[in-house]
N, C-alpha and C positions, 0 to 999 in steps of 0.2 A: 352280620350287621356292620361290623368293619370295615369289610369288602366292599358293601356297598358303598359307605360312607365318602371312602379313598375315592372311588369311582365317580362320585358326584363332584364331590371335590376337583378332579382332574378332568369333568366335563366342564365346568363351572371356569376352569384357568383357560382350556382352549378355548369355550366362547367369551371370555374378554380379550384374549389376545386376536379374536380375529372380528373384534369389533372395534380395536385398537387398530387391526392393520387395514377396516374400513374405514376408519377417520380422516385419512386423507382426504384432501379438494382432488376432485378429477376430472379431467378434462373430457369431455361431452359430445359436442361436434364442431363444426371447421365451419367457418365463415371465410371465404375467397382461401388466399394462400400463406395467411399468415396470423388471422384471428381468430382465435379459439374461443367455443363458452365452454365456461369450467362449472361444475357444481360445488360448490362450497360447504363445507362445514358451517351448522346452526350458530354454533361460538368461534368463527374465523378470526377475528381479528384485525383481518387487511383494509388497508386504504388503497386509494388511486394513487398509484405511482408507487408501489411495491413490487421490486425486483421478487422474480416467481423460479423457482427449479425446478423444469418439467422431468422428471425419473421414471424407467420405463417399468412399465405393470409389472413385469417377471422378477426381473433383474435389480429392479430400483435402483440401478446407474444414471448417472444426468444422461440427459441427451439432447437439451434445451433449456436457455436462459427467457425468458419472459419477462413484460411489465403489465403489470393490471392497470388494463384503463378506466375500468367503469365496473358502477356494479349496479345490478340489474334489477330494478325496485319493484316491489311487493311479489316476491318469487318463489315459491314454494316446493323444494327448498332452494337456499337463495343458490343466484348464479351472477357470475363475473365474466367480463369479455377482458382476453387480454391480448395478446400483441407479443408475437415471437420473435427476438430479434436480432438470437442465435441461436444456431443446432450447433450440437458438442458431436464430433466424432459423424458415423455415418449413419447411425438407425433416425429412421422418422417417430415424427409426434403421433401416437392412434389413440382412439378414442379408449377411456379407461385407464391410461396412463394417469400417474401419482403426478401433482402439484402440491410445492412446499415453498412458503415464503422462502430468499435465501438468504440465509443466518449463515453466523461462523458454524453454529451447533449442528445445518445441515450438510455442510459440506463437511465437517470432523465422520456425522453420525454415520454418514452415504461412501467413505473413502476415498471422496471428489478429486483427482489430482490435480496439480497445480496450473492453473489456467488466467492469464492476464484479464479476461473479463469478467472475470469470478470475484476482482481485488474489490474492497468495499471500501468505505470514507463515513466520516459523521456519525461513529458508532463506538465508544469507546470502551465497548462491551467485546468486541470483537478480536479474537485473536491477533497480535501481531503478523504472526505469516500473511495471515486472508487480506493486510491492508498493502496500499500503494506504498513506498516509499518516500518517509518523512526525511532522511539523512539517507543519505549515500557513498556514507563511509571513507572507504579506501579514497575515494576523491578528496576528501574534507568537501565536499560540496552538501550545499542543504537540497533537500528534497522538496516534497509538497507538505500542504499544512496538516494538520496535527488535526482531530476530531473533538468538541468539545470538552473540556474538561482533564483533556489528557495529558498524559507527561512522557517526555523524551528527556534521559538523564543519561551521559554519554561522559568520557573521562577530560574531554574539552567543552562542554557546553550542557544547560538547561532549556528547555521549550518546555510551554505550556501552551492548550490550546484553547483559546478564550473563548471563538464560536465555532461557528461551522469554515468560516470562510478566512478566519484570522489567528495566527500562532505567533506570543510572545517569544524573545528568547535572549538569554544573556552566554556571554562565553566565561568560563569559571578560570580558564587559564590566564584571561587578562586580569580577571581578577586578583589573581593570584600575585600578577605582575605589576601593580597599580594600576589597573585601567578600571575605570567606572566604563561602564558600557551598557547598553542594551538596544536592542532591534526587534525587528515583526518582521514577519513575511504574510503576505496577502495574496489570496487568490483572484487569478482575476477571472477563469474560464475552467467547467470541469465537464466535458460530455464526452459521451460515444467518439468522436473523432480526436481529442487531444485533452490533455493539462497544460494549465501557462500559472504558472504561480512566480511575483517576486520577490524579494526580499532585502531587506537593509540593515546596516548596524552602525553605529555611532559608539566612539570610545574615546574617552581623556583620560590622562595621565596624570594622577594623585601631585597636588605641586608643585606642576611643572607645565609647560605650553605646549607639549606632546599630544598630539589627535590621531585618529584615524576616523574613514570613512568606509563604509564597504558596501558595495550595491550588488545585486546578483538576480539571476532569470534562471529558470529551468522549464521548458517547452516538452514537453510528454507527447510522445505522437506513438500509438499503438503500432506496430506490422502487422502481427497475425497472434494466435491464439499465446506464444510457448516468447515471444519478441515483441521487446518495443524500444523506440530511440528517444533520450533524452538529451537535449542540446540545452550545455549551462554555461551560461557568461557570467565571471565575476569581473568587477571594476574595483579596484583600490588606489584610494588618494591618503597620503599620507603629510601629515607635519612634526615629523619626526625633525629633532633639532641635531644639527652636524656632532654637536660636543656631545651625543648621548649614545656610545657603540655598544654599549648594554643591549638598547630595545631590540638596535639592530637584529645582535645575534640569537636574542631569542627567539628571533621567525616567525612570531605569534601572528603576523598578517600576511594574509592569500594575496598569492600573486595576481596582478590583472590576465584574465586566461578566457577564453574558448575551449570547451570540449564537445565532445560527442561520445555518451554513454550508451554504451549499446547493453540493454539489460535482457539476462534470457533465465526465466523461472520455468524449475525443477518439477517433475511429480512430486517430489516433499514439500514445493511449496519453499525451497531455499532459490537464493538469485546467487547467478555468475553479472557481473559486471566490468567491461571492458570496452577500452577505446582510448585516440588520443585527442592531446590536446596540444594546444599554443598557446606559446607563452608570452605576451606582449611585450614585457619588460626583459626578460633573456634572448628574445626574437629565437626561439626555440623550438623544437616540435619536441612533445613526450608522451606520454601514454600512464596507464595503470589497468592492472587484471587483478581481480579478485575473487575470492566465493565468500558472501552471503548466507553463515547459517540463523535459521531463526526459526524462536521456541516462541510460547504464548507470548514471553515479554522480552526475554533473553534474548541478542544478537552478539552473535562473533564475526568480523572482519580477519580474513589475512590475504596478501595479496604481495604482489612489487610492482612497483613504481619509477619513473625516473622524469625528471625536466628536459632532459634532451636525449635520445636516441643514442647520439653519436657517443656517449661518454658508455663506454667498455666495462666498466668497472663499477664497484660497490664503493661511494666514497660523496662524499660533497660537490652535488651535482651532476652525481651520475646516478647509477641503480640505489635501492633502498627497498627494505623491507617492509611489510604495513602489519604493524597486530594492531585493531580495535575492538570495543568490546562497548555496548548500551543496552539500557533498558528501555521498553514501552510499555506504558502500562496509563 
């Protein structure tokens, strides 16, 4: 009677699990060369305009990024048309293949490696690694904006991100130094082809007739799956007063510069960061290289740096070291 019992038992755990591993939306037949109908799960979920990760029947490796265009009324059961509008790697999309909305949870659950189309926005649910780049560390340069609600807390600076398309932010170091301060960055473009996000900050000096201004662009252009090129201009005007060689030396404001960040993400989902720049006010060329680790919230920077090339040495003006260290969450 036991025996039995066990038995039923252990028939009872295989058909949930292979009525769990029937749950997935799967894709159906092909429409021309790039539109799929999916069959849908009864309790799906999906809207129009949800990023989809087609996973192969066997394997359940991505093999394909999708968007749902439509879904497909009074369908029994229901069915969605979506739009493929990248394949990962070299297998094709066939019919019976798994569809999974794509969450950070399905690239964690799938082993997904690290792939610049895969990065998400406006979800502040989503792991750290899975997003684009908000800060870009090693540069002190800002990044793109923040996801509703979110927070970037870094050992120079605060952000929050007030919507989808707009991030607060104060520098804690001016703070520190008398500067009232605060700035935004705004997005102004986010698609398939590029990011162009700008950004501003404004500071005065506790007391005193001391300002600063700071303006900045970071333009996102993808190359290919593993590459992508970010071109960032900071502009700084300052009214720093002659008799005041304090503020001077404390550095706390970004040079007026040009760069070109060349960013290339890992299978783990960590960034290398590197490229130079120019420097408008030393009339200089410099560079910085770094790696980019990153946890759910956690980011470590190390890297070196320098303002000009030519300068040989570890010293003021020449090479330098970079530890940084933020949260996102």
């Amino acid at each position: 009677m036991r025996r039995s019992t066990l038995i039923s038992l252990l028939g009872l755990y295989l058909l949930c699990n292979s009525l769990g591993a029937l749950a997935y939306h799967r894709v159906e037949s092909f429409i021309g060369r790039s539109e799929v109908v999916v069959t849908l799960d009864v309790d799906h979920g999906l809207s129009v305009g949800d990023r989809l990760a087609v996973l192969a029947r066997e394997s359940q490796t991505l093999i394909a990024i999708g968007r749902l265009e439509k879904l497909l009324a009074d369908e029994t059961p229901p069915r969605a048309l979506m739009r493929i509008e990248e394949s990962v790697g070299t297998s094709q999309v066939l019919s019976g293949d798994a569809v999974e909305k794509l969450t950070g949870e399905t690239l964690r659950r799938h082993h997904v490696n690290g792939h610049l189309s895969l990065l998400m926005a406006d979800d502040e649910t989503v792991p750290a690694r899975y997003k684009e780049l908000a800060y870009l560390g090693v540069f002190n340069s800002d990044g793109h904006t923040l996801a509703p609600k979110e927070w970037l807390v870094s050992l120079t600076g605060v952000q929050y991100g007030l919507n989808s398309g707009t991030t607060l932010r104060t520098q804690t170091s001016l703070l520190l130094d008398g500067f009232v301060n605060a700035g935004v960055k705004q997005r102004l473009m986010r698609n398939r082809h590029g990011h162009l996000t700008i950004s501003g900050l404004a500071a005065r000096q506790i007391n005193r007739e001391d300002w600063v201004a700071v303006a900045g662009l970071v333009l996102t252009m993808p190359s290919n799956s593993k590459y992508q090129t970010h071109l960032v201009i900071n502009a700084s005007l300052e009214g720093i007063e002659e008799d005041n060689p304090e503020v001077a030396k404390l550095n706390l404001f970004p040079d007026s510069d040009v760069r070109t960040i060349y960013e290339y993400i890992t299978d783990d989902w960590d960034r290398w960061l590197f490229g130079p720049l120019f420097n408008f006010d030393t009339k200089t060329v410099g560079g910085t290289v770094g790696h980019l680790w990153i946890w759910d919230t956690f980011h470590l920077n190390l890297g070196i740096g320098t303002k000009d090339v030519s300068e040989l040495e570890f010293k003021s003006g020449g090479y330098y070291g970079v530890f940084d260290f933020f949260w996102r969450f």
